[in-house]
Structures are given as C-alpha cells and as structure tokens.
N, C-alpha and C positions, 0 to 999 in steps of 0.2 A: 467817667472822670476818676471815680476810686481804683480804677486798675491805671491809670495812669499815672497817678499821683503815688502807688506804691511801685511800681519800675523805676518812677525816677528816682525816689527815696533810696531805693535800693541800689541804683546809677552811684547818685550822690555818695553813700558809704563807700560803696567797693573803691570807688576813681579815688576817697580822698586815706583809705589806708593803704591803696596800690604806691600812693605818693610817698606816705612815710617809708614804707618797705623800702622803696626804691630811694630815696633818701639814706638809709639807714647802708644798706648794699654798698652805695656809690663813695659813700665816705670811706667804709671797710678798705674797698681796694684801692685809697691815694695812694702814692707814693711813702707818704710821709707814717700811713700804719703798715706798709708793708715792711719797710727797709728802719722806720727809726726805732733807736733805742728805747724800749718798754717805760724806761721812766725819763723820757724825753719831757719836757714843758711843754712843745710845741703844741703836745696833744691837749692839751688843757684850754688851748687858742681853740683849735679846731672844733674839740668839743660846745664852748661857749656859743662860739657863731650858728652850730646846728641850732642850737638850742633857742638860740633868739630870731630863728629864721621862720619859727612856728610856736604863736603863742601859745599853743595844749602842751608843748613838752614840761611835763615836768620833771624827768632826769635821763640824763644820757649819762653812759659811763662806758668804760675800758674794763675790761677783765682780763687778768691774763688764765693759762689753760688750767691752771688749779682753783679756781673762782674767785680769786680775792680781787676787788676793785682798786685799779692802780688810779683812776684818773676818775673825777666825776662833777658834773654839773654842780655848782657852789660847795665842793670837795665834799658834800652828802654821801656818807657809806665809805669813802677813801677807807682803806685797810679792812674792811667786812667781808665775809667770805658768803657765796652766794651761792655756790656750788649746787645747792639744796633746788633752786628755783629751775622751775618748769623751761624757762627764757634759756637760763643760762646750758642747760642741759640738752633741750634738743634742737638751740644752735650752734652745737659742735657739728651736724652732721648735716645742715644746709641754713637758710633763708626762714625764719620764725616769726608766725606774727599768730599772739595768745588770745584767748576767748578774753572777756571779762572776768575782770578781779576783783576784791578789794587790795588796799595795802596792806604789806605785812612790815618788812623792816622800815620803807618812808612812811609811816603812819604818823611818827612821831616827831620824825622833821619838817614836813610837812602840814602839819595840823594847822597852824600857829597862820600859813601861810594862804590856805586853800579853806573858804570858809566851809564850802558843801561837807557834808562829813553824813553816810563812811565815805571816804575815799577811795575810786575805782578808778582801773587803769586798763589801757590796751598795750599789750607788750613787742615790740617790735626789736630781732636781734639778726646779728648775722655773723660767721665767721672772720674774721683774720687769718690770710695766710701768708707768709712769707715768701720770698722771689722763688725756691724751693719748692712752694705749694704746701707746705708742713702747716698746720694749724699752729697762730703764735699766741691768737687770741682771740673775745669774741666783746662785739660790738652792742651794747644794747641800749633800748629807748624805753620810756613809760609816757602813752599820753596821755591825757586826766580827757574822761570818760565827759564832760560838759562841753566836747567839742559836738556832740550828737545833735544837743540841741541848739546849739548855732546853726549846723547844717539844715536841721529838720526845717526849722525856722524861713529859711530862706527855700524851701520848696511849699511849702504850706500856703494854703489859697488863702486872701486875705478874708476869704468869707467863711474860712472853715469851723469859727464857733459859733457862729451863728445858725450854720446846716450841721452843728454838730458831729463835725469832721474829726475823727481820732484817728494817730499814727501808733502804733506800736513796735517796737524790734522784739525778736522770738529768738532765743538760745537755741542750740539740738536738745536740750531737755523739756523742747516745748513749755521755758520759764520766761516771762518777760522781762527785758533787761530795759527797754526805754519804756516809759518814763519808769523814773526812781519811784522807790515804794509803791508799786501801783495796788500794794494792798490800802492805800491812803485814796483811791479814787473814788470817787461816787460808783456805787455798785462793788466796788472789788472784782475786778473786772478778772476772769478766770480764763485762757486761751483753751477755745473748742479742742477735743479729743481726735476727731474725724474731719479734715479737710483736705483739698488740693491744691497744689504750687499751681503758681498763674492761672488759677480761675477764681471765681465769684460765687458768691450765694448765700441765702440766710443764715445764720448760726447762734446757739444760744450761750452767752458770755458768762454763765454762771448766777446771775442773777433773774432770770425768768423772764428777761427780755431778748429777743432777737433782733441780730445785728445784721444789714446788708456787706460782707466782709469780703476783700480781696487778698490775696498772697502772692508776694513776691518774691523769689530767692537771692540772696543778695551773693555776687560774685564771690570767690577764694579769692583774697589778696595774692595769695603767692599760690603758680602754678602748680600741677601734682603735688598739692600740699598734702604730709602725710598725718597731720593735723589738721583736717576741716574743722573751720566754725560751725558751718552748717546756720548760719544765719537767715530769719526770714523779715521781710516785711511785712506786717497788717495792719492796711486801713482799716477800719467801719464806720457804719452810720447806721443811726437807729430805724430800723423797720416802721416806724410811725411816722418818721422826719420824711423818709425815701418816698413814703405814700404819699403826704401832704405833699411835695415836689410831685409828685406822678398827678395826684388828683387838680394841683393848680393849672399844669400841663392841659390835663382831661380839661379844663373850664375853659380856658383861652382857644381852644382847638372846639370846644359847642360852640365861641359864642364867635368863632369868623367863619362856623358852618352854616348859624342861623341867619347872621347879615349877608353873607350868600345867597341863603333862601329867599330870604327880602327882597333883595334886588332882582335874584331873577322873576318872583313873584311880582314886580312892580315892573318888569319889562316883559313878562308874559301878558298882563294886562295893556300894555301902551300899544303893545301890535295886535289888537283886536282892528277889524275892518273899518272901524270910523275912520282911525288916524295911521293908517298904515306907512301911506306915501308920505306925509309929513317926516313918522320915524327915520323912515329911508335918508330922507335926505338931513337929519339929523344926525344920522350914524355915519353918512361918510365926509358931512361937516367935521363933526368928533375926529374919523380916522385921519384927516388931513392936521389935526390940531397934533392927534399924536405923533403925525409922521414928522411935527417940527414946522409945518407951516407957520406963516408969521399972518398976510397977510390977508385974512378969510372973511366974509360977510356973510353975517348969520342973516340970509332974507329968505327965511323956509316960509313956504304959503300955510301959516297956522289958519287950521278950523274950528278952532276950539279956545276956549280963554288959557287954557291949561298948558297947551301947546304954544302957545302965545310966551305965558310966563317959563318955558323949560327953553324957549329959542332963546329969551333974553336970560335966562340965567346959563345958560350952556356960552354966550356971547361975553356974557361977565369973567364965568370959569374962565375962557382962553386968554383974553386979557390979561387975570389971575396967573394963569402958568406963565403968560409968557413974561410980564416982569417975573415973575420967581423966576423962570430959567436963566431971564440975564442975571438975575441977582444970586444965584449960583453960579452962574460961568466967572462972574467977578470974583466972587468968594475962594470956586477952586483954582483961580488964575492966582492968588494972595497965597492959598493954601499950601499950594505947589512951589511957589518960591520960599516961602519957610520952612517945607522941607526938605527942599534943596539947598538952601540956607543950614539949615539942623544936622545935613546930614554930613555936609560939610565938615562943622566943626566936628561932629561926631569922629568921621575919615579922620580929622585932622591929630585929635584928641590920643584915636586909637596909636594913631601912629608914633604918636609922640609917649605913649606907653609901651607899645613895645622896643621904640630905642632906648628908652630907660632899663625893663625889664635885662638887657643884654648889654650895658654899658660898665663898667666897675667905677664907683662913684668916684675914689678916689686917685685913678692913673687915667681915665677918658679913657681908657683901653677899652676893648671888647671884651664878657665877660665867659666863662668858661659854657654859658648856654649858648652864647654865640659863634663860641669858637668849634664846639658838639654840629653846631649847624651846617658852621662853612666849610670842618673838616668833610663832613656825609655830602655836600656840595661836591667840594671838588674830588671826591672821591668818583661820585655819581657822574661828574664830568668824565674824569679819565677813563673810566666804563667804556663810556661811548665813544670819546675822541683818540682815545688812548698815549693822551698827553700827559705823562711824569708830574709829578709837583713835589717838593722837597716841604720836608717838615722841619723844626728846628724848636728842640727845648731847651730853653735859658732859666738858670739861678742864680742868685747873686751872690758870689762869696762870701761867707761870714755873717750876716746879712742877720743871724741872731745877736752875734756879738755886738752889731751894733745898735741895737735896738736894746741890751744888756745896758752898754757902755753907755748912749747919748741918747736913751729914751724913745718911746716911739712917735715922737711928732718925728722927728731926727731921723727913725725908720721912714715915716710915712714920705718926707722929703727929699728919701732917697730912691723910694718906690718910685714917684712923680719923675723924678731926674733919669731914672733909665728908662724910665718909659717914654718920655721925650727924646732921646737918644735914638731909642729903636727906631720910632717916628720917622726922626729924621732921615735913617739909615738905610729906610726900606724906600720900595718905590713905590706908588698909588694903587699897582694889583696886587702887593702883599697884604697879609693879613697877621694884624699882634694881637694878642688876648692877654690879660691874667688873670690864669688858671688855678693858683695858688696863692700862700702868701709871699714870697718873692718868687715864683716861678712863674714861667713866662713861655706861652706857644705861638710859635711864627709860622706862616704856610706863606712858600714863595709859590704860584702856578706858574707851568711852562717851563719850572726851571731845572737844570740838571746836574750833577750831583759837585761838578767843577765849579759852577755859577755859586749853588747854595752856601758851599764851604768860605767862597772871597765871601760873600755877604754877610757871613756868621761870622769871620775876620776882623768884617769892615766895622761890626756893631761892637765886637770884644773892643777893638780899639779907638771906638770911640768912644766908650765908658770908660776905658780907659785912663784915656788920656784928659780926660773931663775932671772937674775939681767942683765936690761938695762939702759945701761948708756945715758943721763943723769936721764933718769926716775926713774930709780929703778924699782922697783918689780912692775905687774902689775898684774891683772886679767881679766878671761874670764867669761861669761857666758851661759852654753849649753842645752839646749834641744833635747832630746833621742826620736826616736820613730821609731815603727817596720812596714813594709811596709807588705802585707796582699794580699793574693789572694782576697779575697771576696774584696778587693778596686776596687773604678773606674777608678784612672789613678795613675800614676808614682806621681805628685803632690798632692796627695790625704796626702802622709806619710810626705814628705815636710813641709807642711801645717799645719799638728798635732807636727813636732819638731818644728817650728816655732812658736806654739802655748806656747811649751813646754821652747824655751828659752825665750817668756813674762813673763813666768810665775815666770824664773827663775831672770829675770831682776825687779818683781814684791816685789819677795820675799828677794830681797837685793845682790842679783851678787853674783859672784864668789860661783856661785855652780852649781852642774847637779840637771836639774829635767825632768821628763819621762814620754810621755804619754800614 
C-alpha cells in the first residue's frame, strides 16, 4: 500500500505541474502575445483570466527581453526589473518550470495577502516569440507552494493517522520540501543517506527509530528539461506500527487455522464406525442444500441421540439458508436497481459536466477545449476519408473600442449577438467556438474552398447588416482556409486562416480573405 500511495503522490505532482507548464506555454503562443503591441491592455485581460483560472497563482506577469515587467497580475512588480531571476533567465532559451523558493521581490506584496509566511513559490515560465520567431518576450507564473497539500490531501487514505502514515517530497539535495518546517515535527525527521527509487525497506529517520519507507520519483514537468527537479516521493510508517499490522494479520490467520482444526477434529470423530452411514447420508443431504435445492427431507435413520439432534439442526440450518437466500435474492434485486438508478444519475451528471467544461458561458458557443477536440476530429476524419474541411477565423472589428466606448456589458452583448449570427449562418454540421476574446473559429466539414469563402460572406453580411443597440452596426473580419491531407497537424490549417484574417485586418476589415 505504501508504494502505492507514493506513485500516485508522485502521479498527482507531475500531472498537476505538467498542467501549469502547459497553461503557461499555450497562452505564450495566442495570437494576441505574438502579434500585439508590448503595452497593449488587452494583455492585462488575458493575464487576469489565467490567474483566476487556478486558485495557487499567485502572480502571472509579461516581461519584455530586458526583464522589466510590463504587465502583471494586480499591477504587482509593473516597472521592476527581473532580469536577475533564475525564471526570467533560463526562459529565454525554452519552457522553465523552478525548484522551490521562497519570495524575494513579492514578499512584500504579498505578505499582507497569504497568511503562511515564508512564502514559497513554483516558478513556471516560457518564451514569447513573434510571427518572425524572434524572442519578444517572456511569460511567467508563481504558484504558492500550499497547493501541495490540497493535492497530498486528496490521495491520503482516510486512515493514514491512525496507521501513522507520513508523506514527504525530497529536493535533489535530499532536503525536505513537504511538509513545511519539518524541523517542527515530532522526531525531526532527517531523510536516510542510502536508499533506492521505487523500492521499499527499513530505514533510520534520524531519530533512532526505523521507518518501513518507500520512494518514488516524481516525473520532469517539461521534457529534456535542462534543469531537473529531480524530485522524490517518501512515504513511511513506523517499524512498530507495520509489526502490530503484521502480528494482527499473524492472529486472525491462527485463529481460522485453529477453527479448522476443530471442525475437522469434530468430523474426523463423527465418521468413526458407529455412525458412519448416518454421516453419509448427512453429507449429501448438506451437498443438495448447497447445490440450491429447496425442497429436502431431513429423514436420515439416526442411531444415536446426537445424530438425532445434528439431523434436526442440519433441517433447521437449511430452512435458515433458504429464507436468507430469498432474503438476499430480494435485497440484491432492490440493490441492483439503485445502482442502476445511481449510476444513471452519475452518466447523467457526468455528462452534463463535460458539456459545461467545453461550453463558453457567455456566447453558448463551444469553447476553445472543444474546438482543440473537433479540430483533431476532423482532422483524424480526413486522414482516413480524405474529405477537405475548411476552417475559418473570425474577429470583430474594433471590438476594443467598444467596450472602451459603451463599457463591457455593451461588449458582452455584442459578443452574444454575433454569436447568434454565426448560429444562424452555419448549417447543423458546422462547428463555432470562441476561442478568444472576440475571436471566433468555424470548421465547415466536407466543404471546399468555393463553398467556405460564400459562407464566410454570408456570416460577414449578416453581422453586417444586423443592428446593436447601443452600437449599431458592426463588422467582422475573416480568414478562409482548407485543411489538406499532405498537412502535419490539425493546427497547420488554423495557422494559415489565422494568417488569412491578418491579412484581412491588414487590408482594412470587414471582409473575407483566403488562403
């Protein structure tokens, strides 16, 4: 159980900083950090949303390539220069995700805010590059280190203080990072000199008692990382606690050895010569009761009183089973439809969580994990069928200014209104998502590059021609292009409509252009 409980522990960590990595990555390359202006607002949005998308952040910020923070989570650090920091440093040259810290520059904004103190962080960063590929800037994150023990938490058996179950994380300086202070623990708990990854065995914690310990390694968040953590897992449990389990073990295993012994001693004596034949026909009385018969008559010719009183309790027992087995077959007939009833809702529940999870709450659209899905869908279709499908990215012109000008309910109700539009515009096998804040990804399947272009048309000019109040009339701008066997991935055709509405936003809005 203790080598189990440290692999998952160690599951647990890796999957949930592989998440932030890959969080931190995905934002890097939007559109909106590759191509916008360095002191854009937008990024201030963008920023806010990561940040409230996972309660451990405590600061996300923008850098540009001389290290001064242009942009940051409640404007914390805005104008500081960072240059100095480990984050900022060797995610110029890939994908960064830092050992354990404490704070150095939010220590002091932070204080106020985060009661645990000192304050430790896991650093997750990544470059910016421009349409070029040029480094324009670098992305980075801080999550406050009290996500460990939410996680730990939630693998931990609910008996593990009672069997005196201990989890610990181990730095490469073989120093422990979870729990805090563990110079504060009962014993001062010292991590063994001499062990091995993924195996088990006694070891002595520094204090003169021995621990049954197991070790786990916990995965590199980012691959060929040129900075390993070098992170481990270690349970233990006390060598006294593990015995008492083994010795309780040892008792339960004598004492269904010695009622063994009993019985068979109390049936080696019943087939002595007196009563032999009696037994006989006792025993395949017995094997008919267990074979499920119902309807048996205990009239064995007893010779004896004893054999007398074991016909008529052997006649009772069957009786005994056989209500309990109706009174079970009832039970699991009840049982079985409540959890087919349970499982129901459960189906029901689930399903209604992941249309949520892929829903964007405020257009009913589908949301950018959705859209991730159905592009790798029909990509995977045309694979095999090698059926074309057009892709198509939409933005909405001006689409800051108006939310400058008449506030963002005013945005949000113009969001809703083209997104109703599209709705309308498309037919039941296309597919909308938004992807962005007014950006917008269509995939028509089946269709060809002549068909896509009218339908990108037919949506321009029905936003068009559409009236919101209090904006009035507004416009889109979109980008066409057709997804191709001979591409490398699902993002390949993305990538060329995305190209295709710059170009359209180049050439003055409100119009399709194709590439």
């Amino acid at each position: 159980m203790l080598r189990t409980l440290a692999k998952g522990t160690a599951t647990v960590l890796a999957k949930n900083m592989r998440e932030r990595r890959r969080e931190v990555e995905l934002l890097a390359q939007t559109p909106l950090f590759v191509r916008a202006p360095l002191d854009s607002k937008d990024f201030d949005a963008s920023l806010g949303r990561l940040h409230q998308s996972y309660a451990y952040y405590s600061w996300i910020g923008l850098v540009d390539i001389h290290g001064q923070v242009l942009h940051a989570t409640n404007n914390n650090l805005v104008g500081e220069n960072v240059s100095s920091r480990p984050w900022f440093q060797h995610s110029q040259q890939g994908t960064y995700v830092g050992d354990l810290h404490e704070a150095a520059l939010l220590a002091g904004l932070l204080r106020n805010k985060i009661h645990e103190w000192p304050i430790r962080f896991i650093d997750f960063a990544a470059p910016v590059y421009d349409q070029k590929g040029q480094l324009r800037a670098v992305l980075g994150a801080h999550a406050h280190w009290r996500w460990t023990s939410d996680a730990i938490n939630e693998v931990m058996p609910d008996d593990a203080s009672q069997r005196k179950i201990e989890i610990f994380i181990v730095n490469s300086n073989n120093e422990i990072i979870y729990p805090d202070h563990p110079e504060k623990l009962p014993g001062s708990p010292v991590v063994p000199q001499k062990y091995k990854t993924n195996s088990f065995g006694f070891h002595e914690w520094g204090s003169n008692e021995y621990y049954l310990t197991t070790v786990a390694a916990v995965s590199e968040p980012v691959a060929d990382n040129k900075w390993p953590l070098n992170w481990k897992v270690m349970v233990r449990q006390p060598r006294d606690q593990v015995l008492s389990e083994v010795n309780k073990l040892q008792r339960i295993v004598t004492l269904i050895v010695a009622a063994a012994a009993v019985v068979f001693i109390f049936l080696a004596w019943m087939l002595g010569d007196y009563i032999s034949r009696p037994i006989i026909q006792l025993s395949k009385l017995a094997k008919k009761v267990s074979d499920g018969g119902e309807k048996i008559l205990f009239n064995v010719s007893a010779n004896s009183k004893e054999l007398k009183e074991l016909n008529s309790a052997m006649e009772d027992m069957a009786a005994t089973l056989l209500a309990r087995k109706h009174a079970l077959e009832d039970a699991n007939k009840d049982l079985q439809s409540t959890v087919a009833e349970r499982t129901a809702e459960l189906e029901a529940a689930n399903q209604e969580l992941s249309q949520l999870a892929r829903r964007d709450a405020l257009t009913g659209l589908s949301n950018r994990l959705a859209a991730n899905e159905r592009l790798l869908h029909e990509f995977h279709r045309m694979m095999r069928n090698q059926e074309q499908y057009a892709v198509l990215m939409m933005d909405i012109d001006f689409f800051k200014k108006v939310n400058d000008t008449y506030g963002h309910a005013t945005g949000d109700a113009v969001l809703t209104h083209v997104a109703n539009q599209i709705q309308t515009s498309l037919r039941k096998t296309d597919f909308a998502g938004r992807v962005g804040g007014e950006e917008f990804l269509i995939i028509l399947p089946k269709t060809n590059l002549e068909n896509a272009i009218s339908i990108a048309e037919k949506i321009r000019q029905n936003i068009k021609t559409s009236h919101v109040d209090p904006v009035g009339h507004i416009s889109v701008s979109i980008g066409v292009a057709m997804a191709a066997p001979e591409q490398e991935s699902a993002q390949t055709a993305v990538d060329q409509a995305d190209k295709g509405l710059y170009a359209a936003k180049q050439a003055g809005r409100d119009r399709v252009v194709s590439v």
